[in-house]
C-alpha positions in Angstrom: -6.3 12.3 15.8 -4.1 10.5 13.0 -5.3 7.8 10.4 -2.5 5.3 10.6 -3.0 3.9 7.3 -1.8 0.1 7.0 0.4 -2.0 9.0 3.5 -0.2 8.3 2.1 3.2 9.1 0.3 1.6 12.5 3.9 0.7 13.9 6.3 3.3 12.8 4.0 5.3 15.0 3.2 2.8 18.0 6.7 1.6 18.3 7.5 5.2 19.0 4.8 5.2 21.6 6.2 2.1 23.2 9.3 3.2 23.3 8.2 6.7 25.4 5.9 5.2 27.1 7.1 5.9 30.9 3.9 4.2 33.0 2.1 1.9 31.3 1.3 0.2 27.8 -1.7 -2.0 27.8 -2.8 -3.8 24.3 -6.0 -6.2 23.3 -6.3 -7.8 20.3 -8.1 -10.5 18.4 -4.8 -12.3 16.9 -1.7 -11.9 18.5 0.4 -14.2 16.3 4.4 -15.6 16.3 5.3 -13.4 13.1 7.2 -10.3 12.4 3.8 -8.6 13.0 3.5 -10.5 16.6 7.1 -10.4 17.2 7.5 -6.7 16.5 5.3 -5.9 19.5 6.5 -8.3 21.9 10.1 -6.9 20.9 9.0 -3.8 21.5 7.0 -4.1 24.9 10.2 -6.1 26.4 12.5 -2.9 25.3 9.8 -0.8 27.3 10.9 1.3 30.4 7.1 1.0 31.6 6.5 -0.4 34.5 3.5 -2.1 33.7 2.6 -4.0 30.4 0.2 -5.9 29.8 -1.8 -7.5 26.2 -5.1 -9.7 26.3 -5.7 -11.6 22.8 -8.7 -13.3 22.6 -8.6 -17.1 23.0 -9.2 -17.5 19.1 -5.5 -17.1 18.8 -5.1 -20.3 20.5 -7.2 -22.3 17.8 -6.8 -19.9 14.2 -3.4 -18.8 13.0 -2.9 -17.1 9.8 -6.8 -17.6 9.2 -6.5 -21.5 9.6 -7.5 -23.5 12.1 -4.4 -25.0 13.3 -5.8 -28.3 15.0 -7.0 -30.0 11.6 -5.6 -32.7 9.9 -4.3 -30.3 6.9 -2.6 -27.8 9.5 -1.3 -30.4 11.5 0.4 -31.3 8.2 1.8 -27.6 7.2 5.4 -27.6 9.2 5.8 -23.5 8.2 2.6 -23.0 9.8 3.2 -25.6 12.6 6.4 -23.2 13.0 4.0 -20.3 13.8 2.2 -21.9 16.4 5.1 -22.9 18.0 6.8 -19.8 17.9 3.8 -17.6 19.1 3.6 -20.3 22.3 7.4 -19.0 22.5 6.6 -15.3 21.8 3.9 -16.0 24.9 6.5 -17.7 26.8 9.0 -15.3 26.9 6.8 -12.1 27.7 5.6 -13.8 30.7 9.1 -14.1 31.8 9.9 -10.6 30.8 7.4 -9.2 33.4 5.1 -8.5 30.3 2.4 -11.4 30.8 -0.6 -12.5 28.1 -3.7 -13.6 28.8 -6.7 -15.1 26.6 -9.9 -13.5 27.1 -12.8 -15.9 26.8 -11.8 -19.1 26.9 -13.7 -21.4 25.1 -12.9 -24.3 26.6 -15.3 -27.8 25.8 -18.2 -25.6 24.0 -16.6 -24.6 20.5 -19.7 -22.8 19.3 -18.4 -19.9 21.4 -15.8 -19.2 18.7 -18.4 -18.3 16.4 -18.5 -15.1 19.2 -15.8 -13.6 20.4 -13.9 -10.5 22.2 -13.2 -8.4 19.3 -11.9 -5.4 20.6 -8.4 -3.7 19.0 -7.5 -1.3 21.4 -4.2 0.7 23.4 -3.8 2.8 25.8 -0.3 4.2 27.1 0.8 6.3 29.8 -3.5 8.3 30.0 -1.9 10.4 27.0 -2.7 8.1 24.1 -4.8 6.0 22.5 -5.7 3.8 19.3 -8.5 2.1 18.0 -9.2 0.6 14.7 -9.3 -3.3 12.7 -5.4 -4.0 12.6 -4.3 -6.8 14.5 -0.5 -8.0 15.5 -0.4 -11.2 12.4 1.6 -10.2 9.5 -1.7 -11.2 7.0 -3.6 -8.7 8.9 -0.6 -6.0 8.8 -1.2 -6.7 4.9 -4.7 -6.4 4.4 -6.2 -2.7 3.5 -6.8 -1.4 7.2 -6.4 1.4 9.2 -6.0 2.7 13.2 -6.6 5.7 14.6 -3.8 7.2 16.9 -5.5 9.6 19.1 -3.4 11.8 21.7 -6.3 12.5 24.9 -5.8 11.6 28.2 -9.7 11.6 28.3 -10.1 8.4 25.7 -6.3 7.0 26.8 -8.2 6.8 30.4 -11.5 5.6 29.2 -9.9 2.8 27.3 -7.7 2.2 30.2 -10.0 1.7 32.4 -11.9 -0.6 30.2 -8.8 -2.9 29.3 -8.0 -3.4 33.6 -12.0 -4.4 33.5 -11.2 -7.0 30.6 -8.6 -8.2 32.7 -10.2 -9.2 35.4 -12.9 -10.8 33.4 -15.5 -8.7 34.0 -16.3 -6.8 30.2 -18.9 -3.9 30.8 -20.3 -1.9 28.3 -19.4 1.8 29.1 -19.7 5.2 27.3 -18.5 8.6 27.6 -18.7 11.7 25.6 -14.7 13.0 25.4 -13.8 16.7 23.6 -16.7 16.3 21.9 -16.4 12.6 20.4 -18.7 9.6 21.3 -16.8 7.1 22.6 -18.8 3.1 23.5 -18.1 -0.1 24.7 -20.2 -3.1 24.2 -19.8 -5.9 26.7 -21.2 -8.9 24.3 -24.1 -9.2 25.5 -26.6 -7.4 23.3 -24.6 -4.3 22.6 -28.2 -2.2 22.3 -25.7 1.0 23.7 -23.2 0.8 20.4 -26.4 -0.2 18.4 -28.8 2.5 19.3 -25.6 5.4 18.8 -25.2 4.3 15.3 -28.7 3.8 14.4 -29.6 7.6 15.6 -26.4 8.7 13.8 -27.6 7.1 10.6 -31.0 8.4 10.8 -29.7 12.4 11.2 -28.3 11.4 7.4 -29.4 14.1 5.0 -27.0 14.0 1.9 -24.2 11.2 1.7 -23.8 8.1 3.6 -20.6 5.7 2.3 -19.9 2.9 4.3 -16.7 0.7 3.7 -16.7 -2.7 5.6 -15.9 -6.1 4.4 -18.8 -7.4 6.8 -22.4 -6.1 6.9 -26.0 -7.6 7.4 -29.1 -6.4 9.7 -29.4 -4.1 11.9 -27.6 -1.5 8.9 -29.7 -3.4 5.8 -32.2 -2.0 7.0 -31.2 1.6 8.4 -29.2 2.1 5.3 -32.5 1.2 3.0 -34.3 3.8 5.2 -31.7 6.3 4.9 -32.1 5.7 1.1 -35.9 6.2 0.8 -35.3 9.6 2.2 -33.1 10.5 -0.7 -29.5 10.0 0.9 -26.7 8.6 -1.5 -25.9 5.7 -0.1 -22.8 3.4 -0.9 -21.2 0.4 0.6 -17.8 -0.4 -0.4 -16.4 -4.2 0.3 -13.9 -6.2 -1.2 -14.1 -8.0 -4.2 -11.6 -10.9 -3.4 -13.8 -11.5 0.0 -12.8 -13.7 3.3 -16.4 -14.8 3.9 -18.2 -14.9 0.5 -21.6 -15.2 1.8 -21.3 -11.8 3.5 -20.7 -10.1 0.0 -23.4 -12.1 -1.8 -25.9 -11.4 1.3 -25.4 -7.6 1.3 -25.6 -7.7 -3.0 -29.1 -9.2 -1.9 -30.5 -6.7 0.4 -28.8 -3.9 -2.1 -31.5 -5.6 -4.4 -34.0 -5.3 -1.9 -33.5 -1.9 0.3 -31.9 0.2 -3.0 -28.7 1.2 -1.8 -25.1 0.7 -4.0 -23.0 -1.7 -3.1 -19.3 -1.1 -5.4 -16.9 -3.9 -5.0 -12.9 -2.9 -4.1 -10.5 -5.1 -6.0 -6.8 -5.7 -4.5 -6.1 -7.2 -1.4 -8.6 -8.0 1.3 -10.1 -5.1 2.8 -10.4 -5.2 6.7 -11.5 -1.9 6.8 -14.6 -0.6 9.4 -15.3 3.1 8.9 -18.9 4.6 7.8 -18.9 8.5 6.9 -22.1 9.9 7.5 -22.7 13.7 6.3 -19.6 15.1 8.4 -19.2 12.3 11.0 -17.2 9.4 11.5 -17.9 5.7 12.6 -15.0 3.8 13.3 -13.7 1.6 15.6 -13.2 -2.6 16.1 -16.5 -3.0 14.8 -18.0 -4.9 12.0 -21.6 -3.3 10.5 -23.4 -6.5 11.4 -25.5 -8.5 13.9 -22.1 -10.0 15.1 -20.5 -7.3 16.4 -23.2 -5.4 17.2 -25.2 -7.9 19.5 -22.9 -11.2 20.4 -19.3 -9.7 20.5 -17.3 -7.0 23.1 -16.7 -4.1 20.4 -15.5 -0.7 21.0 -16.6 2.5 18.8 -16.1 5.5 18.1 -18.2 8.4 17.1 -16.4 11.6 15.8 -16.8 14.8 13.7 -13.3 15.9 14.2 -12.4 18.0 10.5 -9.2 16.7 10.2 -9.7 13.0 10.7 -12.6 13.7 8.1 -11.1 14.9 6.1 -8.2 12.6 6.2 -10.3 9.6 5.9 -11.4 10.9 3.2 -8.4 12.0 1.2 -6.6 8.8 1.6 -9.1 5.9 2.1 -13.0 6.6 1.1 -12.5 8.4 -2.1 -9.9 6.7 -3.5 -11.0 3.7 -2.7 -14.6 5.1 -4.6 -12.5 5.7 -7.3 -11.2 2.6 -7.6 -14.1 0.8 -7.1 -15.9 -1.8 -9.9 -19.8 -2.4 -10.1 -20.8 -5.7 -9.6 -20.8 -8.3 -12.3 -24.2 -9.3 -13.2 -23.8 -12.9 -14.6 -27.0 -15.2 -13.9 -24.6 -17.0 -11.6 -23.6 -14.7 -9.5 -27.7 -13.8 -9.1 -28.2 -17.3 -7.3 -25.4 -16.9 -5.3 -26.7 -13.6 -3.8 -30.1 -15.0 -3.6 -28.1 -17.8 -1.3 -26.3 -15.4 0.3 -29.2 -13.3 1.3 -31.2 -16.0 2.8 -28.5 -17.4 4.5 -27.3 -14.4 6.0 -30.9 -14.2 7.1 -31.0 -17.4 8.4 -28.1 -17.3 10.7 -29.2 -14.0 12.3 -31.4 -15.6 15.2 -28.8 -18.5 16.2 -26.5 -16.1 16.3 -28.1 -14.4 19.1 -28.6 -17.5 21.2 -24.8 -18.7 21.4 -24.0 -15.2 22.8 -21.8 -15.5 26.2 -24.2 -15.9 29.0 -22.2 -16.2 31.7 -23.4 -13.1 34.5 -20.1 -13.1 36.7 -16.6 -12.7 35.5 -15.0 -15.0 32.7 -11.6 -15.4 34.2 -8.5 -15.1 31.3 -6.5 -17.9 30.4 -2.8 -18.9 29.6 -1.5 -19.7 26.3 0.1 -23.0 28.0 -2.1 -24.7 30.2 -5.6 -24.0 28.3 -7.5 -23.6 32.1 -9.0 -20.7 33.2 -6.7 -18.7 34.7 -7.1 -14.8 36.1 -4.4 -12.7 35.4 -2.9 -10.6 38.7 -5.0 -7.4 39.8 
């Protein structure tokens, strides 16, 4: 296993992937936007010798680009962003007729509360030889944000993930898990998640000395499990970033720091999209979030490793670094209400989260970028 740290670092190594690949590349993604991020890939997968290529990007592509939604009035008025949404339509366009066709998982179609949930899932698999997983999506702002993949060479996992992508494709997301060379691997289909929950909740309860968490987005189930772990005398740190995308998920998690005792540090620089908690000697990463999003409502993928060199990696070049870097939070009378806020907000919105989940029971066919109707992609 390799940390790909950063955007650059991600695609120096998975253009040389695509470019041996020799059967198959399959990508999903969140964002697949019409940037040099976007554009790289679809470069790229055209260029590829492999037979069959395939990416699914989840239908909040087609409404939010460069974190904005593109359909209001403001947007509509923004001609360079305009100019993106064109050219990822384009980008779209031309990898269908290049024999390398993109579909939209989970349309949303007259019900925009589903956005609030969504197919979050980061994942490739080429040629059942290798694999990543991790936050980084194909949009040049996520490329720039402090994030990370995981290149990991296994025909076991390149297989597993494989096998989970032609599911997504057809529509029908499953939740899945395996145990791989020693490694946990889990997918949750969206619709309660309790496999991915219950892994990292027994992980986190085996805790005896040091538990740092770094993840821009956290709430309940971990609050809680990371007060407990507390209580029983573990050091317990969550790192997120100072300059934050949703505010009330920092103010929340400086509230329940308040309540359950554990240390939240703040991470100044750029945004960190970062998902990885170190727990003793063992690794959680994957596309998931710490919170009640990702692990109830959403399709995530997770991994659970102890492997000593991607330890000890993470560590070297992201969690202790990043500690050491790290600022205490101000403690203005201000910012006190605004956690208080946070907090019961955060609380709040747990329960409705829960009921706009996807419901359907038979498969959610994909959609085009074009036409906006449900459309399957070919078997």
């Amino acid at each position: 296993m390799t940390l790909c740290l950063g955007g650059a670092e991600f695609w120096e190594h998975l253009e040389r992937d695509i470019r041996a690949a020799r059967d198959y590349v399959y990508v999903q993604t969140l964002s697949f936007e019409g940037d040099a991020a976007g554009l790289g890939l679809a470069g790229a997968l055209l260029a590829c010798a492999a037979p069959r290529k395939r990416i699914v990007v989840d239908a909040v592509t087609k409404y939010l680009i460069n974190d904005r939604f593109i359909g209001l009035p403001a947007a509509r008025r923004d001609a360079v962003l305009q100019r993106e949404v064109a050219a990822t339509g384009e980008m779209c366009d031309r990898l269908d007729r290049g024999g390398v066709p993109v579909r939209f998982s989970w349309p949303v179609g007259r019900r925009f509360h589903r956005l609030v949930v969504r197919n979050h899932k980061k994942l490739i698999a080429i040629d059942d030889r290798i694999a990543y997983l991790g936050g980084i999506n194909f949009s040049d702002h996520n490329f720039a944000w402090h994030d990370f993949m995981i290149r990991i060479e296994s025909p076991g996992i390149a297989a597993f993930l494989r096998e989970d992508f032609e599911h997504t494709w057809r529509g029908d997301d499953r939740a899945s898990a395996a145990e791989i060379d020693g490694d946990e691997i889990m997918v949750g289909e969206g619709r309660g998640n309790s496999g991915l929950r219950d892994a990292v909740s027994r992980a986190l309860d085996r805790a005896t000395d040091r538990i740092v968490v770094q993840c821009p987005y956290v709430s309940e189930p971990f609050w809680s499990a990371l007060g407990r772990a507390h209580r029983r005398g573990v050091h317990v740190t969550v790192m997120m970033p100072e300059e934050h995308n949703r505010a009330v998920m920092k103010w929340g998690t400086l509230d329940a720091s308040r309540r359950e005792g554990f240390e939240v540090l703040m991470l100044p620089g750029p945004m960190t999209h970062a998902k990885v908690m170190r727990i003793d000697d063992v690794l959680v990463l994957g596309s998931a979030n710490f919170d009640y999003v990702s692990f109830r409502v959403q399709p995530e993928v997770v991994l659970i490793t102890s492997a000593p060199g991607l330890v000890r990696e993470i560590g070297e070049r992201i969690l202790e670094p990043d500690l050491a870097r790290c600022r205490e939070p101000t403690k203005e009378r201000r910012q006190r209400w605004r956690e208080r806020l946070g907090g019961i907000a955060m609380r709040a919105l747990e329960p409705p989260s829960s009921w706009v989940r996807e419901r359907r029971s038979g498969p959610i066919p994909l959609a085009t970028w074009r036409d906006g109707l449900a459309k399957p992609g070919p078997g």
